[in-house]
Every structure is written in C-alpha cells, then in structure tokens.
C-alpha positions as CSV (number, residue, x, y, z in Angstrom):
1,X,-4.2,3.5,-17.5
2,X,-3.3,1.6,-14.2
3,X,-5.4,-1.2,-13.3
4,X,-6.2,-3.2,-10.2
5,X,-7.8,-6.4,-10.1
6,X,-8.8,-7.7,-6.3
7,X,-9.1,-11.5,-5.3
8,X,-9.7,-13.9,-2.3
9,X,-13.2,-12.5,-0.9
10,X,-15.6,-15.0,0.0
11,X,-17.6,-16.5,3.1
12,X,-16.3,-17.5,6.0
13,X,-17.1,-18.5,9.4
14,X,-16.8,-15.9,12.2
15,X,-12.8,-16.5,13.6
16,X,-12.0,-17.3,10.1
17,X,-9.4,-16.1,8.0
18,X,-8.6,-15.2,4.3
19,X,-5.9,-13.6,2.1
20,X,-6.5,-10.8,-0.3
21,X,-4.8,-10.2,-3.0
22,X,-4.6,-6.9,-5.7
23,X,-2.8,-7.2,-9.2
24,X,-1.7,-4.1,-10.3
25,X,-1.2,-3.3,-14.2
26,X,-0.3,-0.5,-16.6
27,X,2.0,1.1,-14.1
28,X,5.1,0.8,-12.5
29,X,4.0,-0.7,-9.4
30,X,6.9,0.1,-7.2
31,X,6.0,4.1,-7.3
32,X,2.6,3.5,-5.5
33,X,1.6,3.2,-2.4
34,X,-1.5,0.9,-1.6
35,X,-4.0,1.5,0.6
36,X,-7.1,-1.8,1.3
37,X,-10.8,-0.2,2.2
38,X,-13.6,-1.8,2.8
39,X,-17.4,-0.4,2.7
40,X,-20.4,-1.9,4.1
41,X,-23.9,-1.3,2.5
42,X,-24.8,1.9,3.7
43,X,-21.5,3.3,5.3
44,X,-18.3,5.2,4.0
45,X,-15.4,3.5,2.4
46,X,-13.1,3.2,5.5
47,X,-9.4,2.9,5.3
48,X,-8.0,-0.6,6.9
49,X,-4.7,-0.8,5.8
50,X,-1.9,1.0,3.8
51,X,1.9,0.2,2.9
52,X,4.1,1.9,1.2
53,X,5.6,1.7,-1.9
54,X,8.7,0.1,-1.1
55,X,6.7,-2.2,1.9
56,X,8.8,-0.8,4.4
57,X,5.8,0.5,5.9
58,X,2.5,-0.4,7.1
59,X,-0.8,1.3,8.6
60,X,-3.8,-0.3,10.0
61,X,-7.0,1.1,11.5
62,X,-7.5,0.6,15.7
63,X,-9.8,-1.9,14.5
64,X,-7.8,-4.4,12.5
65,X,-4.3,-4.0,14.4
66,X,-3.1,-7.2,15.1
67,X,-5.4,-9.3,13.2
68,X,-4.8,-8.1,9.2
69,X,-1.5,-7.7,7.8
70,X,-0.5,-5.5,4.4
71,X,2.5,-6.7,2.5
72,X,3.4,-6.7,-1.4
73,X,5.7,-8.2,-3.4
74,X,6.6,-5.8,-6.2
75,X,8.5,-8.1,-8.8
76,X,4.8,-9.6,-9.0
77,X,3.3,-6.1,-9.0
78,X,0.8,-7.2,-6.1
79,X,-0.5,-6.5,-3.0
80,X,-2.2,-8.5,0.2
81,X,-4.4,-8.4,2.9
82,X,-4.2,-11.5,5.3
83,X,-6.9,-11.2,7.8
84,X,-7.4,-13.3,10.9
85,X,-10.0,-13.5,13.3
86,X,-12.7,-12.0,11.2
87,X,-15.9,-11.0,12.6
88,X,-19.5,-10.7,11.3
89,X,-19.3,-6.8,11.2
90,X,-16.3,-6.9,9.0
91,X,-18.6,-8.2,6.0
92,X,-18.3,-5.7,3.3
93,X,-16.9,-5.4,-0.3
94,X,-12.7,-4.6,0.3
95,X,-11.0,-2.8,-2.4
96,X,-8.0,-2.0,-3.4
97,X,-6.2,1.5,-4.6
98,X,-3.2,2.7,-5.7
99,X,-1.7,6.3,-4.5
100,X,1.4,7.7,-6.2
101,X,4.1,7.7,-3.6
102,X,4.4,11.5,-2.4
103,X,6.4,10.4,0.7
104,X,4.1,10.2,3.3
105,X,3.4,7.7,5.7
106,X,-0.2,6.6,4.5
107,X,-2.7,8.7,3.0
108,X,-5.9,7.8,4.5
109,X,-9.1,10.0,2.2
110,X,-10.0,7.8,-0.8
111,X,-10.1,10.9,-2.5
112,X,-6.6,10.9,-2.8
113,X,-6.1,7.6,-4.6
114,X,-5.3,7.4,-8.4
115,X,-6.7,4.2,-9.1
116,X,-9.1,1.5,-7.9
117,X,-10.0,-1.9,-8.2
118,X,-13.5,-3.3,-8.7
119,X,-13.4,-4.5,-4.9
120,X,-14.4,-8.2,-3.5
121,X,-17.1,-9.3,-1.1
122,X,-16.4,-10.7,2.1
123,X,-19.0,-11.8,3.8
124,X,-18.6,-13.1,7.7
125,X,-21.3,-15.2,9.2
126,X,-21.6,-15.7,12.4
C-alpha cells in the first residue's frame, strides 16, 4: 500500500513563503505522477499543481502561476511545493496524491488519484 506523508504547512504572514514537501512509500515512486491540492473549509479540493513522473513536466492553476513551483527528486521518493507570495485566501489544508503515470500531461479530478496523504494546514494571515 503506497503512502504519502505531507510536511512544511504552518502560519505565515501574507507575502510569505513556505516549502512543501510529500514522502512517498510502498511504491516505486518514479511511476507516479503527483498532483498538490488544497481545500478550504467549505469548498472543493482544487488542483494547484501537478508534475509528472519523470519531473519533466509541470502544471499549475491560473492562480498560482508564477508564485508556486512543483519539483521532485525521485532517488528521495519526494515531492515539493515552494510557494511565494502567499495570500490570506490561500489558507487551507494542501495535500498531496499520487496518480499512476498513464501518459498524460496532468490529470486534474481527484478522483483519479491512487493515493493520498493526510494533507497539512497552511494558514495565511493577513
């Protein structure tokens, strides 16, 4: 059974930055594609970024372009999310999931992930 296991939420001051990271396990790592979500209380689980499983390719939502950048390093099986000018309406709990690679340049539904991690707060202030 694969599992992921997020770190690096935490509080920070509107402007801020942080670095996510995603520890994969139980899986070889290099046949997955990763996608980062985040949800805020009461709305959907929104993609933000994906990469694929080589890293040779990246996606991120209108909203984060040029702020957050994917990358992984795959002989540490792990995965990040280094975000820059964070905003108050970016707090929410951002997870982590795992896709086997089919090909495709992101797959965006969290329906079609395979695995998940247990997700970490970030929390904005203003």
């Amino acid at each position: 059974q694969g599992q992921l296991v997020e770190s690096g939420g935490g509080l920070v001051q509107a402007g801020g930055s942080l670095r996510l990271s995603c520890a994969a396990s139980g899986r070889t790592f290099s046949n997955y594609a990763m996608g980062w979500f985040r949800q805020a209380p009461g709305k959907e689980r929104d993609l933000v970024a994906a990469i694929t499983s080589s890293g040779g390719s990246t996606y991120y939502a209108d909203s984060v372009k040029g702020r957050f950048t994917s990358s992984r390093d795959n002989a540490k099986n792990t995965v990040y999310l280094q975000m820059h000018s964070l905003n108050p309406e970016e707090t929410a709990v951002y997870y982590c999931a795992a896709k086997y690679y089919t090909g495709r340049a992101y797959y965006s539904s969290p329906a079609e992930y395979n695995y998940w991690g247990q997700g970490t707060q970030v929390t904005v202030s203003s």
